[in-house]
RODO-2510 file (C-alpha; in nm, 4 decimals, decimal comma):
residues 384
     n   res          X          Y          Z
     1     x     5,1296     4,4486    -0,9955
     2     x     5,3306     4,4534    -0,6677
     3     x     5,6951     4,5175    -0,7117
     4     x     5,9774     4,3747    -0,6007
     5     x     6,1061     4,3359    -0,2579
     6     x     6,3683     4,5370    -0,0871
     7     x     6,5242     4,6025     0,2259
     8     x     6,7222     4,9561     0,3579
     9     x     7,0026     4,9249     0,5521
    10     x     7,2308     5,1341     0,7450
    11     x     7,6108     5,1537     0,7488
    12     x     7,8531     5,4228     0,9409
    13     x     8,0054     5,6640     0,6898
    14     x     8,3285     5,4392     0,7541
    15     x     8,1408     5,1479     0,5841
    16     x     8,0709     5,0077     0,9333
    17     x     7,7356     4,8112     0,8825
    18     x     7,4276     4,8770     1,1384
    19     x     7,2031     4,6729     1,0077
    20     x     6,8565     4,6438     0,8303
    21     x     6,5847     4,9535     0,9240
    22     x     6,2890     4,6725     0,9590
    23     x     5,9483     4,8830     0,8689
    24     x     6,1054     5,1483     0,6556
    25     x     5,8820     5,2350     0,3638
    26     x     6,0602     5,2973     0,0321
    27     x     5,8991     5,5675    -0,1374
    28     x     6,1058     5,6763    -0,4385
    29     x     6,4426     5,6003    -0,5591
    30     x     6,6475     5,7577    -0,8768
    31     x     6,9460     5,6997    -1,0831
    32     x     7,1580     5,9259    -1,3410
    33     x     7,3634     6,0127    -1,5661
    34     x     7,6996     6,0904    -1,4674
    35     x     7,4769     6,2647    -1,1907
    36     x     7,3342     6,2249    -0,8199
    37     x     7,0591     5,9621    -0,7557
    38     x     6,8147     6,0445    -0,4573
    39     x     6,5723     5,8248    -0,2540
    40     x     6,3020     5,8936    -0,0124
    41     x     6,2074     5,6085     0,2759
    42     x     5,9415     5,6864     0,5674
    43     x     5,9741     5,5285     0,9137
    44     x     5,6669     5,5347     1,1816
    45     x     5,7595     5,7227     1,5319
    46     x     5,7114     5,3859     1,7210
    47     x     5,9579     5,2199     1,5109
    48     x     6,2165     5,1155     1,7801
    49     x     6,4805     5,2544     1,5191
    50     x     6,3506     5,5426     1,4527
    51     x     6,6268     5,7714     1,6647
    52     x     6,9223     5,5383     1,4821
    53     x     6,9610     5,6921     1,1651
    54     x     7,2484     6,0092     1,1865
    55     x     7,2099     6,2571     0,8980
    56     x     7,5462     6,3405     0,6953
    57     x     7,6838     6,0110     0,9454
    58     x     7,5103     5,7544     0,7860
    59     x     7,4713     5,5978     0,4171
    60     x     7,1921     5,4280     0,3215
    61     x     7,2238     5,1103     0,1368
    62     x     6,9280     4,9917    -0,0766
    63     x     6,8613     4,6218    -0,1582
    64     x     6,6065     4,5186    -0,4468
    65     x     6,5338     4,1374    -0,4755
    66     x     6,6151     4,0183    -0,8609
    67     x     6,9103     4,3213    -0,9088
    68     x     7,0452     4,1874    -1,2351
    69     x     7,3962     4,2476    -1,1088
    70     x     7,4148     4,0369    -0,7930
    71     x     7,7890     4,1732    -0,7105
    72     x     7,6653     4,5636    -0,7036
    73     x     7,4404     4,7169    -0,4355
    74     x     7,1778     4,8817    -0,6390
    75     x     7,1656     5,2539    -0,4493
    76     x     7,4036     5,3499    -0,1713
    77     x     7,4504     5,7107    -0,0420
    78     x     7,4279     5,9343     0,2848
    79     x     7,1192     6,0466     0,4651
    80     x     7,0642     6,3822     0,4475
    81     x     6,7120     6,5021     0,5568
    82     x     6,4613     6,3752     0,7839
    83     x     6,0696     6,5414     0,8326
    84     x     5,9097     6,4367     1,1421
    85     x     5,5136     6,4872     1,1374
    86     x     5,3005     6,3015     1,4064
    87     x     5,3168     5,9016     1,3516
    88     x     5,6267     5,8963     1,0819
    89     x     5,9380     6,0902     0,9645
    90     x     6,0501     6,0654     0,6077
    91     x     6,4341     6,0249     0,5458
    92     x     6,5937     6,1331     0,2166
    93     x     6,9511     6,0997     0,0828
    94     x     7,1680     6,1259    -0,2196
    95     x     7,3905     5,8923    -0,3936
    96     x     7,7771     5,8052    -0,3131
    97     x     7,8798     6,1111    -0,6013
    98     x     7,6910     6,3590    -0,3634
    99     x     8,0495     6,3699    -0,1994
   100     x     8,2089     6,5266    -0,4982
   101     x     7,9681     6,8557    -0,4167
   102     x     8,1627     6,9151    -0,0991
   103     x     8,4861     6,9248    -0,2648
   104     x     8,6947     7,1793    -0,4362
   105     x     9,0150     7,2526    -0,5843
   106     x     9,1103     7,3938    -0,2317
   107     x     9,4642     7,4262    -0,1524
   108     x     9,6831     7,2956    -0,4401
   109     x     9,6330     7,3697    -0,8056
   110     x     9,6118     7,0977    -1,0678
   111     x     9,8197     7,1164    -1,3574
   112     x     9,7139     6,8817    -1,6980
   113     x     9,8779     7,0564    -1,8956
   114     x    10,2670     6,9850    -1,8858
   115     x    10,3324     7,2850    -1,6685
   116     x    10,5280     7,1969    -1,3417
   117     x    10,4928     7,3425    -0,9913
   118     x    10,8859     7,3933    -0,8632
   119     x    11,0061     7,3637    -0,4806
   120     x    11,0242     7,7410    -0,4281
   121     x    10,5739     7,7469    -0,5357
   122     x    10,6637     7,8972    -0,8739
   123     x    10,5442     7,7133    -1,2011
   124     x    10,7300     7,5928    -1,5181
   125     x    10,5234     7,6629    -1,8355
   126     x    10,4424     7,3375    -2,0390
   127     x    10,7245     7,2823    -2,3301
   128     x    10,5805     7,3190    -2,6581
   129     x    10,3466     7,0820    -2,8201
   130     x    10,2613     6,9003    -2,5180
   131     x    10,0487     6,6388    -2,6288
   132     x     9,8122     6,6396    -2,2862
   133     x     9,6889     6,3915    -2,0574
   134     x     9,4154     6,0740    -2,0759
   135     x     9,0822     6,2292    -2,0364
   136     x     8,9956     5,9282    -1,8073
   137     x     9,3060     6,0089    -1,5953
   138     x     9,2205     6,3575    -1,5521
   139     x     8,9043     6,2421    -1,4508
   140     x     9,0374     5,9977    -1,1744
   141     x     9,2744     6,2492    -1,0974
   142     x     8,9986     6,5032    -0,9852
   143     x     8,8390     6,2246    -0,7580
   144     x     9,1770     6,1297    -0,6254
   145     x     9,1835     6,5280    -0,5456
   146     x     8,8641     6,5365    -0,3939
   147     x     8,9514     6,2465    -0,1386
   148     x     9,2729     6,4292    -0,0012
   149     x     9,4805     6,1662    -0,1853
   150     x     9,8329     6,2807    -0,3266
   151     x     9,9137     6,3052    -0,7220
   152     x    10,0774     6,5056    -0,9878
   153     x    10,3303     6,5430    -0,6464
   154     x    10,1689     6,8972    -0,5544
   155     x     9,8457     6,7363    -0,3084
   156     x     9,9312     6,6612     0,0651
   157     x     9,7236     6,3406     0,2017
   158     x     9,4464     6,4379     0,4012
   159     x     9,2210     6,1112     0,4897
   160     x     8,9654     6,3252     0,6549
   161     x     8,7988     6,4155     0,2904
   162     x     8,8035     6,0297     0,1850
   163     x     8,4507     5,8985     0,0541
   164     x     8,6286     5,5453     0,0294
   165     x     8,6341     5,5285    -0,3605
   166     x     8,9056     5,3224    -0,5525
   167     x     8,9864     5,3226    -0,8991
   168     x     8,7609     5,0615    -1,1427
   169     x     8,7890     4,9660    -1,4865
   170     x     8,9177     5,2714    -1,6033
   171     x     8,9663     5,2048    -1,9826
   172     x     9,1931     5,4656    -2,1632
   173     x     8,9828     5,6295    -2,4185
   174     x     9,2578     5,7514    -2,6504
   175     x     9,1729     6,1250    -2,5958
   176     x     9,3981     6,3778    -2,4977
   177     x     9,3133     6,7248    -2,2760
   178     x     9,4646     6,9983    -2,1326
   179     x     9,3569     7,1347    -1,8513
   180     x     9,4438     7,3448    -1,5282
   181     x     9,2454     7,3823    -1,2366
   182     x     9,3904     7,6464    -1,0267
   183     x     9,3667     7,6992    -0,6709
   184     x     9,2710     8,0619    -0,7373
   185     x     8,9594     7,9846    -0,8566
   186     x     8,8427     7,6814    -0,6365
   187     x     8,6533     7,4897    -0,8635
   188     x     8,3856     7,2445    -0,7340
   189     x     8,4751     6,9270    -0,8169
   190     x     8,1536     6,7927    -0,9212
   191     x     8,1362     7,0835    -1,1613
   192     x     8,4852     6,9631    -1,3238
   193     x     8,3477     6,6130    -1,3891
   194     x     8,0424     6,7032    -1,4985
   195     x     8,2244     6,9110    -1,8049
   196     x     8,3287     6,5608    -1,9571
   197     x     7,9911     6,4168    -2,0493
   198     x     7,8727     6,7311    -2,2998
   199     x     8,2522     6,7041    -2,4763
   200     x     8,2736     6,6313    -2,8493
   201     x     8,4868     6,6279    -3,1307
   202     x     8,5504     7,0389    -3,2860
   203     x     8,4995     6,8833    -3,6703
   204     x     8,2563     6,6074    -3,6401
   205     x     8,0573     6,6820    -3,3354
   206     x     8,0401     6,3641    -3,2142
   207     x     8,0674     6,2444    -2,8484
   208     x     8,4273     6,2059    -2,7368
   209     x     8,3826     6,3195    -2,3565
   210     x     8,3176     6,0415    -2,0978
   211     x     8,0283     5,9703    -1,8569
   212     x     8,1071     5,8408    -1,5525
   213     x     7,9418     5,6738    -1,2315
   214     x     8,0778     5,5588    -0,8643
   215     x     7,9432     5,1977    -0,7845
   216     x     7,8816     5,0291    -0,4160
   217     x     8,0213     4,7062    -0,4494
   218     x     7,8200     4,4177    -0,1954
   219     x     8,1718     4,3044    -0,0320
   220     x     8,2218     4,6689     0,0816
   221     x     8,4296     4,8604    -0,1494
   222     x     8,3536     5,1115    -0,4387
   223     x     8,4580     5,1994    -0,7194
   224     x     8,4910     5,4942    -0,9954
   225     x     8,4073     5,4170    -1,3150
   226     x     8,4129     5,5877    -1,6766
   227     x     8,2640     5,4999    -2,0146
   228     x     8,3799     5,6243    -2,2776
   229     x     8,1983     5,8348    -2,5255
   230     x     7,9239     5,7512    -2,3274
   231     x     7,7352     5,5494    -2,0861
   232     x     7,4401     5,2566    -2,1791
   233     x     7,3191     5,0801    -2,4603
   234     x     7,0875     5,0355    -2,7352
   235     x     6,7853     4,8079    -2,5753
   236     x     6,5864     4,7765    -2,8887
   237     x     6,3527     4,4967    -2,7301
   238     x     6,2527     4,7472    -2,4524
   239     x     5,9992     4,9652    -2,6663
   240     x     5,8179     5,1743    -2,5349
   241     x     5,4767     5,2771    -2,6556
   242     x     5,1997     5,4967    -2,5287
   243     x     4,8850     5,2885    -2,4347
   244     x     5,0765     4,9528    -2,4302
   245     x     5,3249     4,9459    -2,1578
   246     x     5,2971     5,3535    -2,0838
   247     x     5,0364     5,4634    -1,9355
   248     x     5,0933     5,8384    -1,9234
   249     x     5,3954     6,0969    -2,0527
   250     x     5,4624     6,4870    -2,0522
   251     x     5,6315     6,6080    -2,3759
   252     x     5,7919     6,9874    -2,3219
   253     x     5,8371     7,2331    -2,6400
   254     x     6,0774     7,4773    -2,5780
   255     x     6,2958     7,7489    -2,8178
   256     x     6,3579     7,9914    -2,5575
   257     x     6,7576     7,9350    -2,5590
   258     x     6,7565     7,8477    -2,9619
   259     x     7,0677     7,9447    -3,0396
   260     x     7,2582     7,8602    -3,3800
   261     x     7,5846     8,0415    -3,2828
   262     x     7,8058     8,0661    -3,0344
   263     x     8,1146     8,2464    -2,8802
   264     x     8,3305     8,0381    -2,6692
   265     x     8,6172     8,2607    -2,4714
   266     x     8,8695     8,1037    -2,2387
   267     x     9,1958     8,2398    -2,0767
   268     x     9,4157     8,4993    -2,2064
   269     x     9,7549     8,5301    -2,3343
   270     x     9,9371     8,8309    -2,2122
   271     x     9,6777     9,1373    -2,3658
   272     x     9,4675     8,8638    -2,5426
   273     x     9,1936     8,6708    -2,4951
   274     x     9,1549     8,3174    -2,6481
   275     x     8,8213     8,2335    -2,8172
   276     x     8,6767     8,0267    -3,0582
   277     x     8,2884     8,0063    -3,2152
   278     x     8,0764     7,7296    -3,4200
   279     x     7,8023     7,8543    -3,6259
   280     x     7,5444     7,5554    -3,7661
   281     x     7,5014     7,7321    -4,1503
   282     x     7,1679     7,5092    -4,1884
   283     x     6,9722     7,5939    -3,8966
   284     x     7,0613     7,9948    -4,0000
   285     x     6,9399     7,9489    -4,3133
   286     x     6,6255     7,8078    -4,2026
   287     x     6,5280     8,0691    -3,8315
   288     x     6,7858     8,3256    -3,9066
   289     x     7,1354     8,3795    -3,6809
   290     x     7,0721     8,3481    -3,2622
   291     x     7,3395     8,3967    -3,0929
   292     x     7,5089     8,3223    -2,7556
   293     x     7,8376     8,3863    -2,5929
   294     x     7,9546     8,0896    -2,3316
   295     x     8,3087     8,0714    -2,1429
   296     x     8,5236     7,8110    -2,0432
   297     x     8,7082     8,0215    -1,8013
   298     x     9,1232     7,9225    -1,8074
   299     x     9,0947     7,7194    -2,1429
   300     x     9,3895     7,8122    -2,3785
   301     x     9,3343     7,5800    -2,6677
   302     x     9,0993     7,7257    -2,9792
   303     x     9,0190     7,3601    -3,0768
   304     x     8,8438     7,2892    -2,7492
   305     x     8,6874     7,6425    -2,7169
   306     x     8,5636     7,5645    -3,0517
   307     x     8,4424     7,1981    -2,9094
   308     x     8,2798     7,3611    -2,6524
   309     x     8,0771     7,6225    -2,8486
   310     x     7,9995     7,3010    -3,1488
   311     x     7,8672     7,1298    -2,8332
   312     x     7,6521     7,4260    -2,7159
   313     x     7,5354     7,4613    -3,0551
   314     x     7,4499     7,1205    -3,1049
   315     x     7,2147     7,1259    -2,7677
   316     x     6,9847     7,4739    -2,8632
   317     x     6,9928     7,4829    -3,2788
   318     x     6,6213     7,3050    -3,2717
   319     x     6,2987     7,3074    -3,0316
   320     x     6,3407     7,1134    -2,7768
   321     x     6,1680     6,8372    -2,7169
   322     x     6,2033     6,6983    -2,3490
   323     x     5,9807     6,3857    -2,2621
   324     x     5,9189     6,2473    -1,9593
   325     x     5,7542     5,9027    -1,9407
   326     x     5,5507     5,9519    -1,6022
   327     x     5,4112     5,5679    -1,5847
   328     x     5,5702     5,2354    -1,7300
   329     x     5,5075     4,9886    -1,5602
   330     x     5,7983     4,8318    -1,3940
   331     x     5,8062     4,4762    -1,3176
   332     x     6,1510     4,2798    -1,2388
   333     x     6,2972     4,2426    -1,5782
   334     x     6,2981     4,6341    -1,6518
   335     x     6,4261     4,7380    -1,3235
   336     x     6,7814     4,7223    -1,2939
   337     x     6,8041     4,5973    -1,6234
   338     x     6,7147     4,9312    -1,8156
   339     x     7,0066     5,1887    -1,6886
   340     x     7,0516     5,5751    -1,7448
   341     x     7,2045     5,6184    -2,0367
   342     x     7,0727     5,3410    -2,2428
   343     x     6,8913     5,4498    -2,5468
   344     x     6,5072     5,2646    -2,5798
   345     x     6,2754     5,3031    -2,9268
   346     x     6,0015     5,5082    -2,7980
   347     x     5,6678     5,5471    -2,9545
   348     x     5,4189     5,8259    -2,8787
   349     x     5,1159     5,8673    -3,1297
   350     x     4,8489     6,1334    -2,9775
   351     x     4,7195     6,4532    -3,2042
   352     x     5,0302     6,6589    -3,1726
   353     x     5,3097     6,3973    -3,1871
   354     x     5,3712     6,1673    -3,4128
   355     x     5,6688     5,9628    -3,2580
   356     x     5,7067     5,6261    -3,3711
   357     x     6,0095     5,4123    -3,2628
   358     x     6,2500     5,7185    -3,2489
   359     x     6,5770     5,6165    -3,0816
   360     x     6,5983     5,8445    -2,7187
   361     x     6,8462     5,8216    -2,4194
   362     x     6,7651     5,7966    -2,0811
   363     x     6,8830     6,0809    -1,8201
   364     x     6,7436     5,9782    -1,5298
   365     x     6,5003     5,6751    -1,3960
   366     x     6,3278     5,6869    -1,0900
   367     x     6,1071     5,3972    -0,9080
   368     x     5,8322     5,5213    -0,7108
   369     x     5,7224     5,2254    -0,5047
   370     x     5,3834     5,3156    -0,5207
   371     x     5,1937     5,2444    -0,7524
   372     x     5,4867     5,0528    -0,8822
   373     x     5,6359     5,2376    -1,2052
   374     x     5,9251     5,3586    -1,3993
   375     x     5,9465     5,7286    -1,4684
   376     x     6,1901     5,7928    -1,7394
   377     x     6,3203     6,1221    -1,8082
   378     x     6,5425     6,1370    -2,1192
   379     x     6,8258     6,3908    -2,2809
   380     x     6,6087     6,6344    -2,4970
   381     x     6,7829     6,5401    -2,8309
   382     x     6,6998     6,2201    -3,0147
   383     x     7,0118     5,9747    -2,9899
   384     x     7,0163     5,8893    -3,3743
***
């Protein structure tokens, strides 16, 4: 079955539009996770716009007829790559969050944790008890950062590093952090998000990080948006079942990084340094004590080094199992309508596995054009 139409446009990386590429081929497009989509697009030589399209310049906007969201452009994101061959060059870009790669804590430390940078460059130490900030403002805070715009009064403006994202919804999630990124040790700031989304609560390891996504917005503008624990939904009527709607998968077994213990050491205190562990006493008693030592770096709190080790834990204290869903079929209702993050009963009964309607979240989807399907690659934990 033929999918749906689509067109590819072109804008300027100031938002300036350029117009449809007539004749470009989609071949492959991908969403994710708190994470950077892709696509792929050919053009032939004799297309009369073939010399138009300026890598790092330009940002390709994708249009897909029957988007369930009609206010949202589905994909946007600069070009990046183009490989010419005789008759046809194929173009490839990344999504709008690619931006956040290129940017680092550069020239101005970020403090989130009560301390205060004085006049004369020296720093005031937080006062006691300082409850923290809004995890969801820390995270705006760090694309603020990235886009040269000022906060926390330390950050000059500096429109050149602007990607053109506003603040969206932006719902306060009721946690608290601490956190410092220093100049000294210029963080990327895609690397500082990305530390939200594998977060949870020290006593009950459950989720309480954030995932979060920037959305292109048909009128022009875009926005940054959080979710809080975490991104999707449960779409229960959306099973999916090998040799009913999938028509091939690829299920990887893997216990090379078991772990059931872990070491988590952050910043130190004068001739000390800070660290916390989590040990899972069931999974010991059952394959014996693995274990691992991670690092959050300038982390100062044992309750989050303790978070973060629970949370490592939590990810390598079983064999993984990692599927990937290589062909379901994708007609208009599932695409666009099914979104990373959104947790689907999935049902794979073939010698080895025995899966029937276990609950797993979506990491990443990707259409390829042709032959018209969904590939779904998911988190390599079931999601309850």
């Amino acid at each position: 079955m033929p999918g749906p139409a689509y067109s590819i446009g072109l804008r300027d990386h100031d938002g300036t539009t350029l117009g449809d590429l007539e004749g470009a081929q989609l071949q492959s497009v991908d969403w994710s996770v708190s994470g950077i989509g892709n696509i792929d697009f050919l053009m032939k030589q004799t297309n009369p716009r073939i010399a138009d399209p300026q890598l790092r310049r330009h940002e390709v906007w994708l249009e897909i007829e029957g988007w369930p969201r009609p206010l949202e452009v589905p994909w946007a994101g600069p070009l990046l790559t183009a490989q010419g061959t005789p008759g046809q060059v194929e173009f490839g870009g990344q999504s709008i969050e690619y931006y956040l790669t290129k940017r680092f804590i550069d020239f101005n430390s970020l403090y989130y944790d009560g301390a205060t940078l004085n006049p004369d460059g020296t720093v005031t130490d937080p006062p006691t008890g300082f409850p923290g900030y809004e995890q969801v403002d820390i995270a705006w805070g760090l694309v603020q950062y990235a886009q040269g715009i000022p906060l926390m009064g330390i950050t000059l403006a500096n429109g050149n590093k602007s990607f053109r994202v506003t603040g969206g919804t932006l719902t306060p999630s009721g946690i608290t952090r601490l956190r410092q990124y220093l100049r000294v040790d210029h963080k990327n700031i895609m690397d500082c998000l990305s530390e939200f989304p594998t977060l949870v609560d020290y006593v009950s390891g459950d989720p309480n990080g954030l995932d979060f996504q920037i959305l292109q917005w048909r009128d022009g503008h875009r926005t940054f948006e959080t979710f809080y624990p975490l991104r999707g939904s449960l779409q229960r009527n959306l099973h999916l079942e090998y040799g009913r709607n999938l028509s091939d998968y690829q299920i990887k077994e893997d216990a090379t990084n078991f772990c059931d213990r872990v070491i988590c050491t952050g910043g130190s205190d004068g001739q000390v340094k800070v660290e916390n562990e989590y040990h899972d006493d069931v999974t010991i008693a059952i394959y014996g004590e693995d274990l691992a030592i991670t690092t959050d770096d300038n982390e100062m709190d044992p309750t989050e080094l303790g978070a973060v080790a629970r949370s490592f834990v939590q990810a390598r204290n079983h064999v993984i199992m990692d599927p990937t869903l290589n062909a379901a079929r994708a007609p208009v209702e599932l695409l666009g309508v099914l979104q990373p993050g959104d947790t689907v009963p999935v049902t794979i009964v073939d010698g080895r596995y025995n899966i029937r309607a276990a609950i797993y979240r979506i990491k990443t989807i990707k259409w390829q054009v042709v032959p018209n399907y969904l590939q779904l690659t998911f988190f390599p934990m079931l999601a309850g």
